[in-house]
ROBAPA-490938 format. One record per atom (N, C-alpha, C): residue number from 1; residue in one letter; x, y, z. Coordinates in Angstrom, 2 decimals, padded with zeros to 5 digits, m for minus. Layout:
+-----+------+---------+---------+---------+
| seq | type |      xx |      yy |      zz |
+-----+------+---------+---------+---------+
| NUM |    A |       X |       Y |       Z |
...
+-----+------+---------+---------+---------+
//
This chain:
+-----+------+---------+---------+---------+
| seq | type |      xx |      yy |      zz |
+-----+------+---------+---------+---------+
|   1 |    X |  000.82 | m001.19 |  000.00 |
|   1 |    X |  000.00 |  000.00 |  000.00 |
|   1 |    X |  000.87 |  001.26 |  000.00 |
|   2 |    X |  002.33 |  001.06 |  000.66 |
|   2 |    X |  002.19 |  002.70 |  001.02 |
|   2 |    X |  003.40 |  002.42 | m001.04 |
|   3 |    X |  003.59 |  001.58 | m001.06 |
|   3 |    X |  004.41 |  001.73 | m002.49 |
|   3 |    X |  003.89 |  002.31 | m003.26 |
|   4 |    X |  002.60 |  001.45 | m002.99 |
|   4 |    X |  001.58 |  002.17 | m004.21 |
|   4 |    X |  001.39 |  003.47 | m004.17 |
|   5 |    X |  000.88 |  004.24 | m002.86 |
|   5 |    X |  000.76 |  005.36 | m002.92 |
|   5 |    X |  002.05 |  006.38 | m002.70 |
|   6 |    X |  003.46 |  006.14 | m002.71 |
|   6 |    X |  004.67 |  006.73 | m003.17 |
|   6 |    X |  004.81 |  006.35 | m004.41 |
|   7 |    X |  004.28 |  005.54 | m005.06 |
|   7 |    X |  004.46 |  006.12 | m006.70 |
|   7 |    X |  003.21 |  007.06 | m007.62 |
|   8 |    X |  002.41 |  006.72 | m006.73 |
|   8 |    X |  001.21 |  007.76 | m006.92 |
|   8 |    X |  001.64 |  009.53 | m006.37 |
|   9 |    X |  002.85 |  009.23 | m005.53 |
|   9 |    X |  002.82 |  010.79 | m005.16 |
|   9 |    X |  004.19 |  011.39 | m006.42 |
|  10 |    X |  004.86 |  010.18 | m006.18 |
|  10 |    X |  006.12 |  010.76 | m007.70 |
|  10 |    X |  005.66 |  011.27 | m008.92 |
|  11 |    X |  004.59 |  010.51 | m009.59 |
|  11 |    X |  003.59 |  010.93 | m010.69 |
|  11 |    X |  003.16 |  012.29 | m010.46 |
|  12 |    X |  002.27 |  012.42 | m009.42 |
|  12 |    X |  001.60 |  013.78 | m008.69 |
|  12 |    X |  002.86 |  014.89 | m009.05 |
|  13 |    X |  003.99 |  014.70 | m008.53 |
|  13 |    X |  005.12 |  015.37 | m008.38 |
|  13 |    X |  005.69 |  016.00 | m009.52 |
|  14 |    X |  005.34 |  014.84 | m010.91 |
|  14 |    X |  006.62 |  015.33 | m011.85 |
|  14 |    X |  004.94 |  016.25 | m012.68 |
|  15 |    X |  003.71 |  015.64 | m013.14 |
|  15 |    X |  003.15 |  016.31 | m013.53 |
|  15 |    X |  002.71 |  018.04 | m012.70 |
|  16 |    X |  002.71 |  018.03 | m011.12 |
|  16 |    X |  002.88 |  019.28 | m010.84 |
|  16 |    X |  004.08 |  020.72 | m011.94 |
|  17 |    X |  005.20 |  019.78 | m011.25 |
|  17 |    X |  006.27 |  020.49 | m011.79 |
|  17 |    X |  006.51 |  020.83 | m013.73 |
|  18 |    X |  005.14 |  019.79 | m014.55 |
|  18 |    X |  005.34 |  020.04 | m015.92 |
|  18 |    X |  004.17 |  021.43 | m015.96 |
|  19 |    X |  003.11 |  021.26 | m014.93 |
|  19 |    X |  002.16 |  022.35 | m015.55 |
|  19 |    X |  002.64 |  023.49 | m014.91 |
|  20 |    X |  003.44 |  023.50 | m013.47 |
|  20 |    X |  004.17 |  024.68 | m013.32 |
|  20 |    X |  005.18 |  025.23 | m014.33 |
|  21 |    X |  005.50 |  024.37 | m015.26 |
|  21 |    X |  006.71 |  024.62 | m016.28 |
|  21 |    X |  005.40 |  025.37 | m017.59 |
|  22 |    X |  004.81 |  025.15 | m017.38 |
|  22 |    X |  003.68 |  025.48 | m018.53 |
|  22 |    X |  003.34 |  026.78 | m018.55 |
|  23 |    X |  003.25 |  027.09 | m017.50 |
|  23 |    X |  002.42 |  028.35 | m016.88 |
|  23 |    X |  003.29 |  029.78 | m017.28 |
|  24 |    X |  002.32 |  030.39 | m018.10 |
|  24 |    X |  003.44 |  031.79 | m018.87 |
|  24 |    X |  003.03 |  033.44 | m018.07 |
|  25 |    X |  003.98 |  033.23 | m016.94 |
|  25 |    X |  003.61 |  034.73 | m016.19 |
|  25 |    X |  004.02 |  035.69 | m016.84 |
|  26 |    X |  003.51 |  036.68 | m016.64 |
|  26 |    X |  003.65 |  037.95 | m017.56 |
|  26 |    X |  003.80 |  038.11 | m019.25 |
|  27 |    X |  003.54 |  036.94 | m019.66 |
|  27 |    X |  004.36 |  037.16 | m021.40 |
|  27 |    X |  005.30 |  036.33 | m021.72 |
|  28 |    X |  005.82 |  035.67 | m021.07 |
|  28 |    X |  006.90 |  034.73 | m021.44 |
|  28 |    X |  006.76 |  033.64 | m021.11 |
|  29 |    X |  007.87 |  032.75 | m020.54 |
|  29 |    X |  007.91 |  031.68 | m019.97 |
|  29 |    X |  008.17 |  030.17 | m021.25 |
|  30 |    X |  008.09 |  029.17 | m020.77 |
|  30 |    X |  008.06 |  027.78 | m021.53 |
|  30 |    X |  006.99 |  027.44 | m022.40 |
|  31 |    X |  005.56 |  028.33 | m021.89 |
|  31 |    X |  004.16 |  027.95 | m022.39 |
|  31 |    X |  004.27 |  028.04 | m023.92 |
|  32 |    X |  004.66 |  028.91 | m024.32 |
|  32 |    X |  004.72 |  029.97 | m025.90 |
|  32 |    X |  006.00 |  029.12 | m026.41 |
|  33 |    X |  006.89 |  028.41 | m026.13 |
|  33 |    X |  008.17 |  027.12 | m026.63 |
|  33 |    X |  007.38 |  026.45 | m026.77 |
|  34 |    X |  006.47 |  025.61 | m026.38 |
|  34 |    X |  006.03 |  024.03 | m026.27 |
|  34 |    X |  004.70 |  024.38 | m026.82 |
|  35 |    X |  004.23 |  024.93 | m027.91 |
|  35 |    X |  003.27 |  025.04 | m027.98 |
|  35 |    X |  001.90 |  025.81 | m027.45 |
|  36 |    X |  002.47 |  026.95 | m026.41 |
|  36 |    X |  001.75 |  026.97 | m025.71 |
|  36 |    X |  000.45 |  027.97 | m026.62 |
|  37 |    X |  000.75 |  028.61 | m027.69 |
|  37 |    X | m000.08 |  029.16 | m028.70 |
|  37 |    X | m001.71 |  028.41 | m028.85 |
|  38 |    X | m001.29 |  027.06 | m029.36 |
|  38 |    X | m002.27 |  026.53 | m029.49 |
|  38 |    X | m003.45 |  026.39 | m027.86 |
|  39 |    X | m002.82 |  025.71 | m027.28 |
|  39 |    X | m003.81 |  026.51 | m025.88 |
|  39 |    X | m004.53 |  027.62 | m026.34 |
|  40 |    X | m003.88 |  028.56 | m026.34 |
|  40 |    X | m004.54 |  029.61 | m026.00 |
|  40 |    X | m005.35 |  030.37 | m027.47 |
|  41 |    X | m005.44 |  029.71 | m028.54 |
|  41 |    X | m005.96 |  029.59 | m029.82 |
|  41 |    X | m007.63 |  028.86 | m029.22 |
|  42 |    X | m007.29 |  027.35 | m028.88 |
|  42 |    X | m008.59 |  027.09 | m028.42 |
|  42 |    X | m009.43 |  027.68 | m027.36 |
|  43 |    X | m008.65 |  027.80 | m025.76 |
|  43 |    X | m009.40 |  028.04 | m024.85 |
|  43 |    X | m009.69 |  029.63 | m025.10 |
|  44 |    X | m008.55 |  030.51 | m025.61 |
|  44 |    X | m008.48 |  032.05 | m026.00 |
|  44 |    X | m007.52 |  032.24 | m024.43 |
|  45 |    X | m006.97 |  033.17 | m024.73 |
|  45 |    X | m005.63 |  033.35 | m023.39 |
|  45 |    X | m005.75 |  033.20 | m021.92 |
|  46 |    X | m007.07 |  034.18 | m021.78 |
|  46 |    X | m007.59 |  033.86 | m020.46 |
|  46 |    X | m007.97 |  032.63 | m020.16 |
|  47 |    X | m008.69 |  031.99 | m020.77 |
|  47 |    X | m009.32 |  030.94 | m020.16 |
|  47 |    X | m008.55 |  029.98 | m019.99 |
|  48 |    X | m007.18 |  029.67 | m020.77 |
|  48 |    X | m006.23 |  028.26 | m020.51 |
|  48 |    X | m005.52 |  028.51 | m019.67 |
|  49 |    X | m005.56 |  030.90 | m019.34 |
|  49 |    X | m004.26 |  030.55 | m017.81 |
|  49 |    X | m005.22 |  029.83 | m016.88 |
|  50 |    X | m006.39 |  030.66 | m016.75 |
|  50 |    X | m007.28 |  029.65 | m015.58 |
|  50 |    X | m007.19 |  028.37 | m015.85 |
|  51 |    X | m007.47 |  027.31 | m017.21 |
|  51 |    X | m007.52 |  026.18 | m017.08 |
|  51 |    X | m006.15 |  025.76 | m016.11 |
|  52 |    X | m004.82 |  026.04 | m016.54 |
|  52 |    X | m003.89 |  025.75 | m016.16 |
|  52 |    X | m003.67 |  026.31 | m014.43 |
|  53 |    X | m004.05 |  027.24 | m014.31 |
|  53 |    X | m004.07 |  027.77 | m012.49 |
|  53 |    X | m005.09 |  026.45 | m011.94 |
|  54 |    X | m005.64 |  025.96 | m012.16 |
|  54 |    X | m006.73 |  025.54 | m011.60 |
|  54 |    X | m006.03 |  023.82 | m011.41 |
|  55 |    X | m005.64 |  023.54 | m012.74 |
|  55 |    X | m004.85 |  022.29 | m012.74 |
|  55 |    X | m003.85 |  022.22 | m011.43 |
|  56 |    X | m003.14 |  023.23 | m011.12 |
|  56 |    X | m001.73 |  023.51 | m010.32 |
|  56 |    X | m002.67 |  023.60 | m009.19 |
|  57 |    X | m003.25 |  024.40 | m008.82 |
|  57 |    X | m004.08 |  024.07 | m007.31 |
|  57 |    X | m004.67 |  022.58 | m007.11 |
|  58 |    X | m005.11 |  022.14 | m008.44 |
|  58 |    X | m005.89 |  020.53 | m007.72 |
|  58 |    X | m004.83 |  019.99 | m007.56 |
|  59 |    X | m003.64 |  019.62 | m008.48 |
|  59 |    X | m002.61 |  019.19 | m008.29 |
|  59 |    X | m001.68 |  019.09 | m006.76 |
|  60 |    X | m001.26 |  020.36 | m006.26 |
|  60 |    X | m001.17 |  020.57 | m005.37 |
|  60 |    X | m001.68 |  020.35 | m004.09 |
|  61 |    X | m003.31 |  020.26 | m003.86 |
|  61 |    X | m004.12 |  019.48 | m003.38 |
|  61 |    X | m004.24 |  017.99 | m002.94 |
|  62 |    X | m003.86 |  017.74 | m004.31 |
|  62 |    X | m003.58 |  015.76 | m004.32 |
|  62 |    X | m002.29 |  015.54 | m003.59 |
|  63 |    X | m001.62 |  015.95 | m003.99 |
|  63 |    X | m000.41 |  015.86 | m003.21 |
|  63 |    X | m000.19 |  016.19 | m001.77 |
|  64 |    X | m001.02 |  017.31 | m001.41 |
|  64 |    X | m000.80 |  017.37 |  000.15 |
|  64 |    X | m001.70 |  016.41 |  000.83 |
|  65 |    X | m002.95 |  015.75 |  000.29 |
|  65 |    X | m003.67 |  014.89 |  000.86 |
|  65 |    X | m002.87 |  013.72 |  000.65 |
|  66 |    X | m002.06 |  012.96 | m000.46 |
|  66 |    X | m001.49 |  011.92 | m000.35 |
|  66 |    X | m000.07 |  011.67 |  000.40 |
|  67 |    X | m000.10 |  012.57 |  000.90 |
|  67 |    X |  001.51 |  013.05 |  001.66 |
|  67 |    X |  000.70 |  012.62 |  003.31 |
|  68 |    X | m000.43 |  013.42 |  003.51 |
|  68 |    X | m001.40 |  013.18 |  004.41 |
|  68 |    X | m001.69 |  011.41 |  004.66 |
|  69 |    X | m002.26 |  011.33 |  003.78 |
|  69 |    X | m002.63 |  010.16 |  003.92 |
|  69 |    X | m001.39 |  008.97 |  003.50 |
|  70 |    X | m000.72 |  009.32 |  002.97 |
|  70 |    X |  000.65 |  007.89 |  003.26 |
|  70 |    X |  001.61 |  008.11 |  004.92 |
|  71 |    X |  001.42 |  009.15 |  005.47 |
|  71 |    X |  002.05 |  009.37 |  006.96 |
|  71 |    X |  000.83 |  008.90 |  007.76 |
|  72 |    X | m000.21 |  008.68 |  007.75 |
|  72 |    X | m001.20 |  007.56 |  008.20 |
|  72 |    X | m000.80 |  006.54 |  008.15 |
|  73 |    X | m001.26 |  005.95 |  006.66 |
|  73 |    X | m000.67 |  004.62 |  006.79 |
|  73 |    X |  000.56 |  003.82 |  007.30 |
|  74 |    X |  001.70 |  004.25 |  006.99 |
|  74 |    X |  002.81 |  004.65 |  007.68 |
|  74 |    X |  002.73 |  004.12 |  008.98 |
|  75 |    X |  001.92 |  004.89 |  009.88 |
|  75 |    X |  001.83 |  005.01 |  011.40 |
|  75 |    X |  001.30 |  003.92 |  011.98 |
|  76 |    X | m000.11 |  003.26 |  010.78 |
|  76 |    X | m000.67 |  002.44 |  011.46 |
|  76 |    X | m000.03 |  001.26 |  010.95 |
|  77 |    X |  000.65 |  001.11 |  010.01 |
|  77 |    X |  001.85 | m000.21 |  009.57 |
|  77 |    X |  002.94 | m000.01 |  011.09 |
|  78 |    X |  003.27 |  000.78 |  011.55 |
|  78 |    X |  004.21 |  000.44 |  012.35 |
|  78 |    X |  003.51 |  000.33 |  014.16 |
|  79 |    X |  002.47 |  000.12 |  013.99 |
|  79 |    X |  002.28 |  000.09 |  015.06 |
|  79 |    X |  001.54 |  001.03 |  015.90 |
|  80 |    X |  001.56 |  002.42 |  015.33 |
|  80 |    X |  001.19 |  003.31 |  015.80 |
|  80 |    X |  001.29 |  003.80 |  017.09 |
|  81 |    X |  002.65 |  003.46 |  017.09 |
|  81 |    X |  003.82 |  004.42 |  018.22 |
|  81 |    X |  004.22 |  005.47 |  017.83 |
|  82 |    X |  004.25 |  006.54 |  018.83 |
|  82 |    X |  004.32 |  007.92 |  018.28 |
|  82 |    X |  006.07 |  007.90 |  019.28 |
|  83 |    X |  006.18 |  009.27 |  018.61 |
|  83 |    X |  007.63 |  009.93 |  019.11 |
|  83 |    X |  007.52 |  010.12 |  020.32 |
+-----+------+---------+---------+---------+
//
């Protein structure tokens, strides 16, 4: 169980860090290299930074709950002896 959910948090981890790489503050950034045109062709500019802000908060989210919840499991695999 907790394997499973430490490779569930590495995943969480590297896709955080690609849509933070995505994200074009002020005018620049990686977004506009990788394509980021087309995004913003379909959604129109505003709406894909929100799509993309919104991604990075759930993201972020998952990760603090599975960080949460594997230091549970954790606790109750060992016994659930505290410090």
């Amino acid at each position: 169980m907790v394997t499973l959910l430490t490779i569930i948090i590495a995943i969480t981890c590297v896709l955080l860090t690609l849509v933070v790489l995505i994200q074009n503050p002020k005018g620049g950034g990686v977004d506009s290299t990788f394509g980021g045109q087309g995004a913003n062709q379909m959604f129109g500019a505003a709406r894909s930074a929100d799509f993309i802000e919104k991604v990075t908060w759930g993201l972020a989210i998952v990760l603090f709950a599975l960080c949460i919840i594997t230091a549970i499991v954790v606790n109750m695999n060992s016994g659930g002896s505290s410090l």
